[in-house]
Biopython code that builds the backbone (N, CA, C, O; Angstrom):
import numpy as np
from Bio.PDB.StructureBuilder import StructureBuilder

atoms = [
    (1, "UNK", "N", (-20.781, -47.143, 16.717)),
    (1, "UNK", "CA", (-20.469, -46.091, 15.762)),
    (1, "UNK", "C", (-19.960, -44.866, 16.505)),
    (1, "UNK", "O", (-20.019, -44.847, 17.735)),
    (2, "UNK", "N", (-19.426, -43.765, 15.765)),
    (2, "UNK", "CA", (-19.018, -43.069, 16.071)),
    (2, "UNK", "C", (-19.917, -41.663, 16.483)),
    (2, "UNK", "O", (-21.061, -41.576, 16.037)),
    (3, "UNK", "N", (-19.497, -40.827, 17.142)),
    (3, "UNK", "CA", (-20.457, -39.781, 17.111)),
    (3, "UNK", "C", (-21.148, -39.622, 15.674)),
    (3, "UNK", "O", (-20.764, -40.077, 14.597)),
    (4, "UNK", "N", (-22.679, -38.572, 16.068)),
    (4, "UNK", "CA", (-23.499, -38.312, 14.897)),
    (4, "UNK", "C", (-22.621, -37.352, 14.385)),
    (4, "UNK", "O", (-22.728, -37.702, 13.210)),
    (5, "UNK", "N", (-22.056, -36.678, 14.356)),
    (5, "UNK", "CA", (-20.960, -35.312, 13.964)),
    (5, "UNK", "C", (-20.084, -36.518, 12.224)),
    (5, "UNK", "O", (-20.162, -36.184, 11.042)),
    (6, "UNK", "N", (-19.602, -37.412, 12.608)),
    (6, "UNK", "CA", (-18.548, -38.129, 11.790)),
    (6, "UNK", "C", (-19.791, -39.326, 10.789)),
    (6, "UNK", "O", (-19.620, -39.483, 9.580)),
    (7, "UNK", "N", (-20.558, -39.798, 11.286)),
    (7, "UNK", "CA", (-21.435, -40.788, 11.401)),
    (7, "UNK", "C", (-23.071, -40.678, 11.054)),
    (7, "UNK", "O", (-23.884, -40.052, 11.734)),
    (8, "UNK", "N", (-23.266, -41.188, 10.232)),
    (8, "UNK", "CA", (-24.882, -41.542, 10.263)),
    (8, "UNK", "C", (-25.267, -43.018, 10.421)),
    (8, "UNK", "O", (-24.504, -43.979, 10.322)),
    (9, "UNK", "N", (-27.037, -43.040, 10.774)),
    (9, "UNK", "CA", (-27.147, -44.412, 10.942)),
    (9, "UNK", "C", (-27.245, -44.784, 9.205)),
    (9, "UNK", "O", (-27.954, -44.162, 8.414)),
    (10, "UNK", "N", (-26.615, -45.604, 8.960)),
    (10, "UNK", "CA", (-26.631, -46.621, 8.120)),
    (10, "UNK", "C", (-27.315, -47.669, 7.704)),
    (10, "UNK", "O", (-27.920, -48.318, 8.557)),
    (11, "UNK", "N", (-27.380, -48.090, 6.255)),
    (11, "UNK", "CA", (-28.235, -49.147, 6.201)),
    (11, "UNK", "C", (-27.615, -50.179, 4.998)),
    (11, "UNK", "O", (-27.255, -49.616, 3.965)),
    (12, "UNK", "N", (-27.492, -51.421, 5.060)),
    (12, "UNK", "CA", (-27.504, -52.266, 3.716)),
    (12, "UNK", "C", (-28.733, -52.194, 2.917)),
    (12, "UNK", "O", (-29.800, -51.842, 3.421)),
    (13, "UNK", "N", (-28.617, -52.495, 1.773)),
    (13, "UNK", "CA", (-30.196, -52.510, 1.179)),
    (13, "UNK", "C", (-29.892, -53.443, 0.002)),
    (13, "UNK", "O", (-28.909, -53.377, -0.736)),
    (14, "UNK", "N", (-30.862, -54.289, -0.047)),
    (14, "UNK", "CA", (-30.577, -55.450, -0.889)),
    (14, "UNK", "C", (-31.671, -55.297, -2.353)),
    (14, "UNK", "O", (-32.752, -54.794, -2.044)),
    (15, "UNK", "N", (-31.563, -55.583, -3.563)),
    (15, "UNK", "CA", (-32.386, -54.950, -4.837)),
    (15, "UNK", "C", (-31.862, -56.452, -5.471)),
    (15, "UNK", "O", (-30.780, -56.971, -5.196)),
    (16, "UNK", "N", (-32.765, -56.946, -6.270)),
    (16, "UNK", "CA", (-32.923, -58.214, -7.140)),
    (16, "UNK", "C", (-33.024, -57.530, -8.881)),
    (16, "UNK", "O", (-33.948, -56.780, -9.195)),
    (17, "UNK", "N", (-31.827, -57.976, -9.961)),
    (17, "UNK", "CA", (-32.587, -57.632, -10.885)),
    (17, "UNK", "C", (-32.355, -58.540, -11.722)),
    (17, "UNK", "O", (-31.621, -59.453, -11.345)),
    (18, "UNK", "N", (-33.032, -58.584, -13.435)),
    (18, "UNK", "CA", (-32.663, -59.774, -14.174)),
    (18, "UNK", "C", (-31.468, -59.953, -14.447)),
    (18, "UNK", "O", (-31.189, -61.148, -14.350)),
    (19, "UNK", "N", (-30.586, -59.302, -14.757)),
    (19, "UNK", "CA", (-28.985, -59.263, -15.445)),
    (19, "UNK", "C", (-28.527, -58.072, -15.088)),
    (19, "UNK", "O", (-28.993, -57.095, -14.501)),
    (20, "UNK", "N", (-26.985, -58.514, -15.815)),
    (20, "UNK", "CA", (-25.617, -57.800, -15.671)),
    (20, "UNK", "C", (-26.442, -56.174, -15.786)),
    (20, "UNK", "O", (-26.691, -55.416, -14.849)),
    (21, "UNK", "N", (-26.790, -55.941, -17.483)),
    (21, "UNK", "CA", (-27.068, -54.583, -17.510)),
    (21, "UNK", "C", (-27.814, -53.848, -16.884)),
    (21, "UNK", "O", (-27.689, -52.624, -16.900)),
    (22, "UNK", "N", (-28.933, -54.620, -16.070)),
    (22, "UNK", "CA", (-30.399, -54.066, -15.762)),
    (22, "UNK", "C", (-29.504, -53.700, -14.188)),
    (22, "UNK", "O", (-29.830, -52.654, -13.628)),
    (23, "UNK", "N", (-28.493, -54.503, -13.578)),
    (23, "UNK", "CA", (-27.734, -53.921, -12.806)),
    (23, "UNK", "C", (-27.194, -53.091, -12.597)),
    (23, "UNK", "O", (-27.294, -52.483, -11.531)),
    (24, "UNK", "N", (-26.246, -52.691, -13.762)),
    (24, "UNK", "CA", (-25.381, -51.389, -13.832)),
    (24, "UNK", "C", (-26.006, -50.389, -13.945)),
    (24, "UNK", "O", (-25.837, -49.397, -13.235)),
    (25, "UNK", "N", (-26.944, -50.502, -14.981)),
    (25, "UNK", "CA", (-28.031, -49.240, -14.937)),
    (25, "UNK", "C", (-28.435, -48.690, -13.561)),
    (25, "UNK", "O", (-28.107, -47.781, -12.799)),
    (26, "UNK", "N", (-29.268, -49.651, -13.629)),
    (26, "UNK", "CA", (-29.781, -49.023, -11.423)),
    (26, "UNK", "C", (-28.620, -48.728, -10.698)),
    (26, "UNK", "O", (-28.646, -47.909, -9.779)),
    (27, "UNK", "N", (-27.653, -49.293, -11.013)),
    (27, "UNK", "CA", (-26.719, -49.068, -9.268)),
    (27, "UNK", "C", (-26.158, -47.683, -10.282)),
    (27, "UNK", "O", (-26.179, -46.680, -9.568)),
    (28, "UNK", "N", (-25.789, -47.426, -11.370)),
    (28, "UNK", "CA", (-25.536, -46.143, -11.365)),
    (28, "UNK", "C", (-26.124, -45.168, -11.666)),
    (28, "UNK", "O", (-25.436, -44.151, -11.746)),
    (29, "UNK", "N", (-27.866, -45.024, -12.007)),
    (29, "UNK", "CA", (-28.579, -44.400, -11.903)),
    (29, "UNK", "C", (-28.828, -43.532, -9.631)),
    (29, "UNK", "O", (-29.289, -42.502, -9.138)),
    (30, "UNK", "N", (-28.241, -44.672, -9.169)),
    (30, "UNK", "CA", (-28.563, -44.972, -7.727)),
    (30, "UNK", "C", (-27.370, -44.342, -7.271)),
    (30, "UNK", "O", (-27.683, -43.601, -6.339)),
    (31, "UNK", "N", (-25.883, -44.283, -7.547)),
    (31, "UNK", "CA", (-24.948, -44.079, -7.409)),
    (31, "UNK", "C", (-25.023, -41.608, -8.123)),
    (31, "UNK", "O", (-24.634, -40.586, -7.557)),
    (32, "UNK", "N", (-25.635, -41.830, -9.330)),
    (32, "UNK", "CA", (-25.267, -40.474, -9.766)),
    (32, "UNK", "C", (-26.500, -39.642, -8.552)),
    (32, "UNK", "O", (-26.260, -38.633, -7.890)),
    (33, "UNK", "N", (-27.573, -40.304, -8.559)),
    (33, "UNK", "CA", (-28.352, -39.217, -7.671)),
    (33, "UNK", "C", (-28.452, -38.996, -5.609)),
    (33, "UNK", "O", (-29.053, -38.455, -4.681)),
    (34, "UNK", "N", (-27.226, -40.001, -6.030)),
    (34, "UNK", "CA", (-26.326, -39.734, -4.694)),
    (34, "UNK", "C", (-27.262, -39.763, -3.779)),
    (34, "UNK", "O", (-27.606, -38.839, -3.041)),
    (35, "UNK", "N", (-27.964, -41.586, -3.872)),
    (35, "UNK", "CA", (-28.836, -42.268, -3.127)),
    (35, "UNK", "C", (-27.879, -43.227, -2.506)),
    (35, "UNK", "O", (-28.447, -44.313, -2.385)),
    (36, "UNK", "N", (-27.151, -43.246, -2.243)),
    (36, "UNK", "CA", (-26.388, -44.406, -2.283)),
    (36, "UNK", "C", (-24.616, -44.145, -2.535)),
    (36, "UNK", "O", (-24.216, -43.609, -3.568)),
    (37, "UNK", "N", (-23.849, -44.518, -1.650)),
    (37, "UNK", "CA", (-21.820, -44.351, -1.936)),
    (37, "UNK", "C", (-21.623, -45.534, -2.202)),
    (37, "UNK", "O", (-20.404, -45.536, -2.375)),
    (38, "UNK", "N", (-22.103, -46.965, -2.423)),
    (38, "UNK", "CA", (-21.549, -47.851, -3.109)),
    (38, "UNK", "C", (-22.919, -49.272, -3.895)),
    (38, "UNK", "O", (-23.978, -49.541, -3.329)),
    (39, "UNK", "N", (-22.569, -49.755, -4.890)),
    (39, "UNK", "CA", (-23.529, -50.739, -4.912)),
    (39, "UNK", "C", (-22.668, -51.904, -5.609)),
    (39, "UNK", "O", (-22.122, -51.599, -6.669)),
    (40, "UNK", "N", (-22.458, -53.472, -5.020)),
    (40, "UNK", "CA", (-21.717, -54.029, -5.643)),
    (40, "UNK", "C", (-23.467, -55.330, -5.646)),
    (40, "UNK", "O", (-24.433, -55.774, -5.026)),
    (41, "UNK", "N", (-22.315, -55.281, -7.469)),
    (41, "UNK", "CA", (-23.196, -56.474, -8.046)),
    (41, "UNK", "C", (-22.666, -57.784, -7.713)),
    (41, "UNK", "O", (-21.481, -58.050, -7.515)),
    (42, "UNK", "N", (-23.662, -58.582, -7.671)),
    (42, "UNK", "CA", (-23.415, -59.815, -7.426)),
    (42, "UNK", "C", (-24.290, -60.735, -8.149)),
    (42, "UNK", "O", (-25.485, -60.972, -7.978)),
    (43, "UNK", "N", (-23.179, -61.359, -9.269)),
    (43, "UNK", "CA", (-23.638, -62.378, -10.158)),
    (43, "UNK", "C", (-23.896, -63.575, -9.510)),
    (43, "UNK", "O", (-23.425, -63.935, -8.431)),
    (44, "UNK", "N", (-25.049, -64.465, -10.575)),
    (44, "UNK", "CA", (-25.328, -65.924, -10.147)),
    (44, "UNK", "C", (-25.652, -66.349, -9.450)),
    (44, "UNK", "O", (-25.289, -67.518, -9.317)),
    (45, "UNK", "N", (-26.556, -65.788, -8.472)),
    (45, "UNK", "CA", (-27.423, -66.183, -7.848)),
    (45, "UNK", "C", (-28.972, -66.980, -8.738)),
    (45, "UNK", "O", (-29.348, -66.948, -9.909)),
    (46, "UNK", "N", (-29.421, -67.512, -7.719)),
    (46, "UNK", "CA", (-30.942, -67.752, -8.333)),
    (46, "UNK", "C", (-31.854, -67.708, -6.868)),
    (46, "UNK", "O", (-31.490, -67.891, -5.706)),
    (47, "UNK", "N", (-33.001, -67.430, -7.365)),
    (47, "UNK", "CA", (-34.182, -67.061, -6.319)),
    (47, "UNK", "C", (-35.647, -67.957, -6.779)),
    (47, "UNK", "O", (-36.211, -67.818, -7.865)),
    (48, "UNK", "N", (-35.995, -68.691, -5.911)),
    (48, "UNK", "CA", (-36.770, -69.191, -5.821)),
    (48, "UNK", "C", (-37.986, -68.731, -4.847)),
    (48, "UNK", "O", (-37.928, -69.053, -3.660)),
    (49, "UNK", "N", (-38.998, -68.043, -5.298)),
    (49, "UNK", "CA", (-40.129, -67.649, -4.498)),
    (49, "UNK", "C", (-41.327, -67.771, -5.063)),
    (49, "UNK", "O", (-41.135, -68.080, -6.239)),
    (50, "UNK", "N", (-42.900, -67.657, -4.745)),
    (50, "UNK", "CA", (-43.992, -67.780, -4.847)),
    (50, "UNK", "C", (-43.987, -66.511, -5.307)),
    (50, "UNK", "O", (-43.332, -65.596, -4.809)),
    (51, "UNK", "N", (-44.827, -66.415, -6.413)),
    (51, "UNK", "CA", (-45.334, -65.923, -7.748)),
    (51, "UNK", "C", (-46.891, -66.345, -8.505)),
    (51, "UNK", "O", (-47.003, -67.261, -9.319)),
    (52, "UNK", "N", (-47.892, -65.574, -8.096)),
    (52, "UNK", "CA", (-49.221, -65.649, -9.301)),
    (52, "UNK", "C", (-49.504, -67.791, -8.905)),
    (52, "UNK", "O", (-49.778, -68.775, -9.593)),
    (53, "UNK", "N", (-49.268, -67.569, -7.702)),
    (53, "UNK", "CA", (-50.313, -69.117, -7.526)),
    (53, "UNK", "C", (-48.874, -70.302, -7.185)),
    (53, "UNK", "O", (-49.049, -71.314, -6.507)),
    (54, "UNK", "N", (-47.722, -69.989, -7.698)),
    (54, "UNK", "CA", (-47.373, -70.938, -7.540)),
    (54, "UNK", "C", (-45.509, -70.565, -7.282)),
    (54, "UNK", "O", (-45.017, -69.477, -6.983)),
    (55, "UNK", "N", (-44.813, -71.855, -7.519)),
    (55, "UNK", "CA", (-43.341, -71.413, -7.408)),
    (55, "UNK", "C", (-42.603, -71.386, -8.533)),
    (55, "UNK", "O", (-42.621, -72.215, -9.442)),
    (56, "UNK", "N", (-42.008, -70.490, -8.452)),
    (56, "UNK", "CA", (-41.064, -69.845, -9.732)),
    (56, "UNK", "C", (-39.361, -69.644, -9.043)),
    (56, "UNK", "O", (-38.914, -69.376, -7.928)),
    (57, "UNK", "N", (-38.869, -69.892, -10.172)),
    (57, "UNK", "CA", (-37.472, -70.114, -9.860)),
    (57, "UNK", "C", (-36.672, -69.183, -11.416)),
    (57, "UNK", "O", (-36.969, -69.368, -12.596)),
    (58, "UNK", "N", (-35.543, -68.124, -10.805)),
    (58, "UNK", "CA", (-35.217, -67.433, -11.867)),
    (58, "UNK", "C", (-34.029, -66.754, -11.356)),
    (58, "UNK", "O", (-33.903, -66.214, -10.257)),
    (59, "UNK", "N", (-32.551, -66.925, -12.992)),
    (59, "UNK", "CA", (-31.489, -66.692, -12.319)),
    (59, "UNK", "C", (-31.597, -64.814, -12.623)),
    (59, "UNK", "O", (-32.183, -64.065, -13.405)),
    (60, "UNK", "N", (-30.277, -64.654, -11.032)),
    (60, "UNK", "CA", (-30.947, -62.878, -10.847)),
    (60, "UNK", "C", (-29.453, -62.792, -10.802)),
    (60, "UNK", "O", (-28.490, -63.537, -10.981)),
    (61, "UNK", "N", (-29.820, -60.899, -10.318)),
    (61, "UNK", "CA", (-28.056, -60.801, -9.655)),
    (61, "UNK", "C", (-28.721, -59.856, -8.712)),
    (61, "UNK", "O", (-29.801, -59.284, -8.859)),
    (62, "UNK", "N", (-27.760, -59.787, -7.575)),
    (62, "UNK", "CA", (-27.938, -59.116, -6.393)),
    (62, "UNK", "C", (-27.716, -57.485, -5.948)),
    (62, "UNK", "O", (-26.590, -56.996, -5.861)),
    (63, "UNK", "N", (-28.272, -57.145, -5.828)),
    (63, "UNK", "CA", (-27.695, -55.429, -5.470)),
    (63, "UNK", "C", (-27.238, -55.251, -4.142)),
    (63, "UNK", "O", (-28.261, -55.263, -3.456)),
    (64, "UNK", "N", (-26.340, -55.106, -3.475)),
    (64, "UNK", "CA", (-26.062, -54.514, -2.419)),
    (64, "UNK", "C", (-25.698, -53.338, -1.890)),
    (64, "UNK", "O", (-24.544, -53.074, -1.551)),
    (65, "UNK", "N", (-26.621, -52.614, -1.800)),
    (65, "UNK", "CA", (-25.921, -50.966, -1.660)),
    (65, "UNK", "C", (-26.116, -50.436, -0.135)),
    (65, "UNK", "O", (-26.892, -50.877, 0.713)),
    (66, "UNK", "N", (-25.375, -49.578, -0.048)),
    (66, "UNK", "CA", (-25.123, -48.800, 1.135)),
    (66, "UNK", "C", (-25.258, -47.511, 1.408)),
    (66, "UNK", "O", (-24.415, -46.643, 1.178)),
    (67, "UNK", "N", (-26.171, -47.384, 1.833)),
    (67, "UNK", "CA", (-26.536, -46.298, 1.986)),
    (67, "UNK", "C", (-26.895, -45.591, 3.616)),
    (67, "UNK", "O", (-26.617, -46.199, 4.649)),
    (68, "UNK", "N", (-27.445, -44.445, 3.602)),
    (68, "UNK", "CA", (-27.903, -43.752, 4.784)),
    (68, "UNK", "C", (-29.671, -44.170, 5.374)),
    (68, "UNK", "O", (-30.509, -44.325, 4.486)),
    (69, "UNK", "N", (-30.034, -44.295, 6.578)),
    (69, "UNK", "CA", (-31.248, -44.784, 6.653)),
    (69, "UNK", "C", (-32.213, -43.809, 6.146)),
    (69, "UNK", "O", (-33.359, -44.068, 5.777)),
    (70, "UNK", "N", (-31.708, -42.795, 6.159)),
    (70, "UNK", "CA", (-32.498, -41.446, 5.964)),
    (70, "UNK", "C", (-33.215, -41.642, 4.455)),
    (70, "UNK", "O", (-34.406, -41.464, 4.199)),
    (71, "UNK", "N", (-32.254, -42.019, 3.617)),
    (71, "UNK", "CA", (-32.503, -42.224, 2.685)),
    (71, "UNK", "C", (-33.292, -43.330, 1.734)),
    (71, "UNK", "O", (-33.422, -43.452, 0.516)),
    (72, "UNK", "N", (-33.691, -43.973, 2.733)),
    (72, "UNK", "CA", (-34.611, -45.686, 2.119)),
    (72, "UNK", "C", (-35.755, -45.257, 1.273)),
    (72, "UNK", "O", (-36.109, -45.801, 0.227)),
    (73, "UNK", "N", (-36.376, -44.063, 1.929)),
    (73, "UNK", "CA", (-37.622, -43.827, 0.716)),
    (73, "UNK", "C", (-37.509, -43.213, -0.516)),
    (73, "UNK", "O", (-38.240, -43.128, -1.503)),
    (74, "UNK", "N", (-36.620, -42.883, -0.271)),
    (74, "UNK", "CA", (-36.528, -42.078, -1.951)),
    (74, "UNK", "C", (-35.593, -43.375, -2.734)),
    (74, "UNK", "O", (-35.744, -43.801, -3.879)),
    (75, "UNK", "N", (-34.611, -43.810, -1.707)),
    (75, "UNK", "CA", (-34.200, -45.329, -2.581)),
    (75, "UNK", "C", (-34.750, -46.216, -3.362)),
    (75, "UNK", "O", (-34.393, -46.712, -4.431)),
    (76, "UNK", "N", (-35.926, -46.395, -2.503)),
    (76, "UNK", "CA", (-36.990, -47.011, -2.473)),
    (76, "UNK", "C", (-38.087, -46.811, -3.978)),
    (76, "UNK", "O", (-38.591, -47.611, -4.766)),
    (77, "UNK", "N", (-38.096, -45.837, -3.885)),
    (77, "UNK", "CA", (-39.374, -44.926, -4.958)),
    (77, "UNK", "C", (-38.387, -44.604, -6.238)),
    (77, "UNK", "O", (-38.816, -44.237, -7.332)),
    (78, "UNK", "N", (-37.023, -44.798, -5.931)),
    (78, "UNK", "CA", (-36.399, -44.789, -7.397)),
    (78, "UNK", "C", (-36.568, -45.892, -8.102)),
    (78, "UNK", "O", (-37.039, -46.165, -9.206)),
    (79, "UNK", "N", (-35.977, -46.593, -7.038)),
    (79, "UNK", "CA", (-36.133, -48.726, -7.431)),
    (79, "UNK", "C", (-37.700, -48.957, -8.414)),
    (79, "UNK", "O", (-37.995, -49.170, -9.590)),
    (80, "UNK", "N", (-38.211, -48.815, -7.471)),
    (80, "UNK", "CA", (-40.211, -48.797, -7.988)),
    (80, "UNK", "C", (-40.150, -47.909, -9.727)),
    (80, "UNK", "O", (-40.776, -48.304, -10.710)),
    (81, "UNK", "N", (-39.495, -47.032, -9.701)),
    (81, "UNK", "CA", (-39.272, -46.127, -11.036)),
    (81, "UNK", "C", (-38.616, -46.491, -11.806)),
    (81, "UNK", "O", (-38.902, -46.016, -12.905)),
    (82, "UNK", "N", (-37.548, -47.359, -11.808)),
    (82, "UNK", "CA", (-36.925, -47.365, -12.591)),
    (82, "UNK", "C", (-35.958, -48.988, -12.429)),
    (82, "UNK", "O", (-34.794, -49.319, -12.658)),
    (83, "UNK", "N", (-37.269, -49.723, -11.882)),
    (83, "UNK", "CA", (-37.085, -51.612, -12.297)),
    (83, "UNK", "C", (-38.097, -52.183, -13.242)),
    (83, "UNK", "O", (-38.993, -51.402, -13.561)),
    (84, "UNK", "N", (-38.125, -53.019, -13.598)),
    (84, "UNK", "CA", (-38.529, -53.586, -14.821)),
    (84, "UNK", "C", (-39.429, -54.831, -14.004)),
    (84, "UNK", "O", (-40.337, -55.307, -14.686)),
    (85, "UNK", "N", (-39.283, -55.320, -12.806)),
    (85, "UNK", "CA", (-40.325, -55.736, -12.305)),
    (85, "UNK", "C", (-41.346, -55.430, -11.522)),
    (85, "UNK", "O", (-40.820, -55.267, -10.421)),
    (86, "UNK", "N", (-42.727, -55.212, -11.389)),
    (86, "UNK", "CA", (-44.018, -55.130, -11.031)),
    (86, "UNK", "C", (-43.881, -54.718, -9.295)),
    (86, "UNK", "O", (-44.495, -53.871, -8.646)),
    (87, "UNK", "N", (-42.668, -55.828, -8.820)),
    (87, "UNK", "CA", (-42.865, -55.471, -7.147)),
    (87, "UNK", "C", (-41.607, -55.851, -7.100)),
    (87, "UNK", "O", (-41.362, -57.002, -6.737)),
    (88, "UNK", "N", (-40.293, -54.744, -7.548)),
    (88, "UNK", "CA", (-39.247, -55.131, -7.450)),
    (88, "UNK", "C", (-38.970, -55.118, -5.531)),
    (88, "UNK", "O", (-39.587, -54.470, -4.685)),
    (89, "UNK", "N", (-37.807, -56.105, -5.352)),
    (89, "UNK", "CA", (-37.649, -56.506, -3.980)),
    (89, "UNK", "C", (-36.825, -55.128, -3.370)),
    (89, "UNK", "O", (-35.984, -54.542, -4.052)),
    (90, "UNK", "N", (-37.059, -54.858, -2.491)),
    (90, "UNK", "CA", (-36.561, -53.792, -1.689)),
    (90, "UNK", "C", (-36.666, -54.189, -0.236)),
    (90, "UNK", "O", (-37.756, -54.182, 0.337)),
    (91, "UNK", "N", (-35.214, -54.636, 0.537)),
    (91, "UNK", "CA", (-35.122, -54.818, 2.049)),
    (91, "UNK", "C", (-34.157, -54.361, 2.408)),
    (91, "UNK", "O", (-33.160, -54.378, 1.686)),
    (92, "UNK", "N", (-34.149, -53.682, 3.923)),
    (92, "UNK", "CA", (-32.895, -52.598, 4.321)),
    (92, "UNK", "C", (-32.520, -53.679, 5.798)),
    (92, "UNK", "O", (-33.337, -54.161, 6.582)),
    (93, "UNK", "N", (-31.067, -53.812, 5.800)),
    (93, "UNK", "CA", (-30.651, -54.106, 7.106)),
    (93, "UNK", "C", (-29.828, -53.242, 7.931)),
    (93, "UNK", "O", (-28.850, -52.873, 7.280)),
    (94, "UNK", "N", (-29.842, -52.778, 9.106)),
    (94, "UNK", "CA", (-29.053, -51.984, 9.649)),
    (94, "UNK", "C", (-27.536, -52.233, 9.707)),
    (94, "UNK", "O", (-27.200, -53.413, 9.803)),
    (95, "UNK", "N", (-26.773, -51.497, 9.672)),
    (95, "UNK", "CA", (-25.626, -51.674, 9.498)),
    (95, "UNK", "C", (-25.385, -50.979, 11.400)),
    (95, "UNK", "O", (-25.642, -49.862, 11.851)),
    (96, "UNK", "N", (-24.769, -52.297, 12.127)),
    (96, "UNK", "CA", (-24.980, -51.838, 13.368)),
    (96, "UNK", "C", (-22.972, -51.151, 13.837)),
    (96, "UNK", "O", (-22.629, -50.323, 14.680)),
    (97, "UNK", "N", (-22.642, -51.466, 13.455)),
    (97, "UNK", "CA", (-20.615, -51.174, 13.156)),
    (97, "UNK", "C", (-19.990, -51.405, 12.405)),
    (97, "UNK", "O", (-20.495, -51.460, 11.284)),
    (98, "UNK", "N", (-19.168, -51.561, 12.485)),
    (98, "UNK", "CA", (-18.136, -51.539, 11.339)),
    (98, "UNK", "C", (-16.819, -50.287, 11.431)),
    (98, "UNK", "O", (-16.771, -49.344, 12.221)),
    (99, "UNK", "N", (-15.976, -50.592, 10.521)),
    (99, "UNK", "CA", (-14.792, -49.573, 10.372)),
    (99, "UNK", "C", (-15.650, -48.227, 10.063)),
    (99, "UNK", "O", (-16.505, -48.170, 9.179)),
    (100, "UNK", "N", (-15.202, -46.876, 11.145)),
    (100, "UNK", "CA", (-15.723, -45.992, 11.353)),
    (100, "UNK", "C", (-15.257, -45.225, 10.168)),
    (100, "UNK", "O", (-16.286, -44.727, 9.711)),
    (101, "UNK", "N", (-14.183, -44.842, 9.381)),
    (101, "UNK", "CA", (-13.958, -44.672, 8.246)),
    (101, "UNK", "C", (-14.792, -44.659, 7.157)),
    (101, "UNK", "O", (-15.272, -43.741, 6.492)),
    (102, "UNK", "N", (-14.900, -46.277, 7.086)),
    (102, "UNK", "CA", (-15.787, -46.225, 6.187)),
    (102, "UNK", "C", (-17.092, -45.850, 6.458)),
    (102, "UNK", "O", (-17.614, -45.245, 5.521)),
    (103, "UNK", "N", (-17.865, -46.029, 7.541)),
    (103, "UNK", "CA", (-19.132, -45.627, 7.707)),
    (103, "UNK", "C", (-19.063, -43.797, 7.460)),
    (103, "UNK", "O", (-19.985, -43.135, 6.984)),
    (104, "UNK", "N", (-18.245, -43.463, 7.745)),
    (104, "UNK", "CA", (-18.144, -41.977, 7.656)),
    (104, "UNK", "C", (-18.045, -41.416, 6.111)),
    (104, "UNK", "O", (-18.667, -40.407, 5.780)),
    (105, "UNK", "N", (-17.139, -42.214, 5.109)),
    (105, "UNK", "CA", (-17.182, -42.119, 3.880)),
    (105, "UNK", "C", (-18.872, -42.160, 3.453)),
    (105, "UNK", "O", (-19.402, -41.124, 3.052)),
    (106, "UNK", "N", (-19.645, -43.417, 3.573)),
    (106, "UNK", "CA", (-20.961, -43.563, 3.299)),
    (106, "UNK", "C", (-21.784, -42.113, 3.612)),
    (106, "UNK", "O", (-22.720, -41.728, 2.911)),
    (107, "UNK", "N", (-21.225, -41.320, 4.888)),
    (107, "UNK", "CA", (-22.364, -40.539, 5.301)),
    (107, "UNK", "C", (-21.447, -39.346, 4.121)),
    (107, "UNK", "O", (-22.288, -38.743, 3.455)),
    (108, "UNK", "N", (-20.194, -38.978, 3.807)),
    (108, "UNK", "CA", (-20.089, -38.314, 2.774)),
    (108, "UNK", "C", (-20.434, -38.226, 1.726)),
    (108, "UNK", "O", (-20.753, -37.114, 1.308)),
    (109, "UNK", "N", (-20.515, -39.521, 0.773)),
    (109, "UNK", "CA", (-20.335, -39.688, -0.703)),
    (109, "UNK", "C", (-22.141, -39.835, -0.899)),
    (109, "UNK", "O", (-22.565, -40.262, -1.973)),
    (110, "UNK", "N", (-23.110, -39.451, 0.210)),
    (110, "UNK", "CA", (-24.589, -39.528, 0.142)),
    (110, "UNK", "C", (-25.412, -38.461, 0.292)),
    (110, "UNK", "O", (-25.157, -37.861, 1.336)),
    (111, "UNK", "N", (-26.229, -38.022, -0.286)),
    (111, "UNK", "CA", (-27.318, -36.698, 0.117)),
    (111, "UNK", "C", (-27.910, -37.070, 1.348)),
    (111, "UNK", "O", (-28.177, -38.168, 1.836)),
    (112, "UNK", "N", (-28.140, -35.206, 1.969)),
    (112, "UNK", "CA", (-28.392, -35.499, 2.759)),
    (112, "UNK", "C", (-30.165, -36.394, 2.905)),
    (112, "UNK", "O", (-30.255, -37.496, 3.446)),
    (113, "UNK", "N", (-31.295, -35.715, 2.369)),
    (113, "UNK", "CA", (-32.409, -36.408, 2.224)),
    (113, "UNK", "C", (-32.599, -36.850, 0.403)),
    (113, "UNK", "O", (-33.572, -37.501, 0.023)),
]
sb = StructureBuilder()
sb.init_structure("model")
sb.init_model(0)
sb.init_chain("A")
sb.init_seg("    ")
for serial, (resi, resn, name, xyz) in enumerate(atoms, 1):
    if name == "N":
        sb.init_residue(resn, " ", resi, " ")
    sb.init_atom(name, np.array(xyz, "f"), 0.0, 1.0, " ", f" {name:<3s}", serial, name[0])
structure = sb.get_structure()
């Protein structure tokens, strides 16, 4: 990456929800309080994990947003606020490079904490 001046550290962050709408809602609830400069949905998936004793299988769609690392806890504590499941999924991967541009856009279009 580029200097800290142009650049922040970065993060992917991945969010599970039931459908199309329960998607748009969050990613632009996530998008207006400028937690986050992009979130693309991703239909048709399904997830299969252990659930209350046993295995459960259920079709989802994917959140992928991008954000600043700085920012995971309040990401985080929005998700928890304002998902519709009990222990909605919340995991951050570092975003280690990429086009410096864009990483620089991300550290614009995001608050700072």
């Amino acid at each position: 990456m580029e200097s800290a001046s142009t650049t922040v550290p970065s993060i992917v962050v991945y969010v599970t929800v039931t459908n199309r709408e329960a998607g748009k809602k969050l990613s632009q609830s996530i998008i207006s309080e400028k937690l986050a400069a992009c979130v693309n949905i991703v239909p048709g998936i399904e997830s299969v994990y252990w659930w209350e004793g046993k295995v459960q299988s259920d079709a989802e769609e994917l959140l992928i947003i991008k954000t600043r690392e700085s920012l995971l806890d309040a990401l985080t504590e929005h998700v928890k606020a304002n998902h519709e499941y009990d222990v909605p999924e919340v995991i951050s991967l570092p975003i280690t490079g990429g086009n410096s541009k864009y990483l620089e856009w991300i550290k614009n279009s995001t608050r700072e904490n």
